[in-house]
Structure formats: C-alpha cells, structure tokens
C-alpha positions as CSV (number, residue, x, y, z in Angstrom):
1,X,-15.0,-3.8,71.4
2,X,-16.1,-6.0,73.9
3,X,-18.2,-9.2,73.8
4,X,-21.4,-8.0,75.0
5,X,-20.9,-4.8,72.9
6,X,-20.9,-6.8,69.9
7,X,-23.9,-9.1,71.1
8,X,-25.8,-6.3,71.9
9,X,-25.1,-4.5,68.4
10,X,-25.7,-7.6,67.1
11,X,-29.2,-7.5,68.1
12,X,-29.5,-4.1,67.6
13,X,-28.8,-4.5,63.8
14,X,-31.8,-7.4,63.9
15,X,-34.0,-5.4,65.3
16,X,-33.1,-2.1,63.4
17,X,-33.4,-4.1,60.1
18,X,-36.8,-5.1,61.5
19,X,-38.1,-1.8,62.2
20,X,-37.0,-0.8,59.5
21,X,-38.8,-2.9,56.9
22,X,-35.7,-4.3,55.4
23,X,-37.0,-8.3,56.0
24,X,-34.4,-9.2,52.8
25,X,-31.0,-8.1,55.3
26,X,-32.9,-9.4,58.4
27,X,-33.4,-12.8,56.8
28,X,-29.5,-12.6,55.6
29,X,-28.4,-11.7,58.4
30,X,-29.9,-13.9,61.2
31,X,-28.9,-16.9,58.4
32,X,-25.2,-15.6,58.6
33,X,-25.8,-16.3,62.6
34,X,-27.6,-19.4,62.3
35,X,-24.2,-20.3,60.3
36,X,-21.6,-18.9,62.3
37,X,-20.0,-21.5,64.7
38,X,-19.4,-19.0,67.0
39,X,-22.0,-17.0,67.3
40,X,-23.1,-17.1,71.3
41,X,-26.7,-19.1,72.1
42,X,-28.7,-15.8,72.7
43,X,-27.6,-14.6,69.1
44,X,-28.4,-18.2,68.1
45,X,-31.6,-17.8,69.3
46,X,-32.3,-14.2,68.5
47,X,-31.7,-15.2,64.9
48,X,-34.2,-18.2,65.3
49,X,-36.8,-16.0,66.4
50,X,-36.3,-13.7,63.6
51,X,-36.5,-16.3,60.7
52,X,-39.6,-18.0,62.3
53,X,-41.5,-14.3,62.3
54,X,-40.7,-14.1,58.6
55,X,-41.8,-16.8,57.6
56,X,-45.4,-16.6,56.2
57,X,-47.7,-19.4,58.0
58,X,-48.2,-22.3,55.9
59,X,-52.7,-22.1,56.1
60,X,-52.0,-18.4,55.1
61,X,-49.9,-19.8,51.9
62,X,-52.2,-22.2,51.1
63,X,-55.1,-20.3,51.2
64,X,-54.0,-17.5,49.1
65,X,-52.9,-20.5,46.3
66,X,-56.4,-21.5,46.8
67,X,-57.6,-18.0,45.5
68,X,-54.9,-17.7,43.4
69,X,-56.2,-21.1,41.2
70,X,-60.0,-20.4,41.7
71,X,-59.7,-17.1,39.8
72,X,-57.4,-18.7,37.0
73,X,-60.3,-21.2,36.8
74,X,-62.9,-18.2,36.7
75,X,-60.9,-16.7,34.0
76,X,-60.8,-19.6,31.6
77,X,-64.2,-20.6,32.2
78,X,-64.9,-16.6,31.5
79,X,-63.1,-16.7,28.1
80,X,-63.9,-20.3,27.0
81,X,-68.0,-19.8,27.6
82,X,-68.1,-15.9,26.1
C-alpha cells in the first residue's frame, strides 16, 4: 500500500468514525496519531482538528454545572422546607 493510500485511508477512518457517531474510536484514534512519531503533518493535523471538535466548549460545561447545582439546591431547599 502506498503512502498516500494509507494517509488517505487514514482520514477516511476519522471521518467514517465521525459520521458514524462513534466519537469514543474517533477520539482513540486521532490520540493514537497525535502519538505516533511518524504519523505525516496533515494526519497530525487531521487528528488535532478532530480532538478540538470533540471537545465540549468550556462556557457550555460550565453552564450546565451551573444548572446542574441550582436544582440540587432547589431540591434540598424542597425537602428541608416541606
């Protein structure tokens, strides 16, 4: 198999893994490339890209923790004053 075969399957498989709703393998696998010394820039970089669009934004984490404590709060206030 030739170099830009693999590449090119490489990406492939990210984007399949993608599409497919498997983020889990994604993640693993564009980690694996992040990893490998001898993975070609592009892949490098294709792997980069994927991480970053799994990863949840950090105002989008916080706010649902936000929500998350305010109804703890509204529960205990609920059961303590009934």
């Amino acid at each position: 198999m030739a170099r830009k075969e693999k590449r090119t399957s490489g990406t492939d498989r990210l984007r399949s893994l993608l599409e497919a709703g498997d983020h889990r393998a994604a993640r693993a696998e564009a980690r694996a490339r992040l990893a490998d010394p001898g993975a070609a820039e592009a892949d490098r970089a294709e792997a980069a890209a994927v991480l970053a669009s799994l990863a949840p934004d950090r105002g989008v984490a916080l706010a649902g923790a936000i929500g998350v404590a305010v109804a703890i709060a509204i529960a205990v206030w609920t059961v303590l004053a009934g």
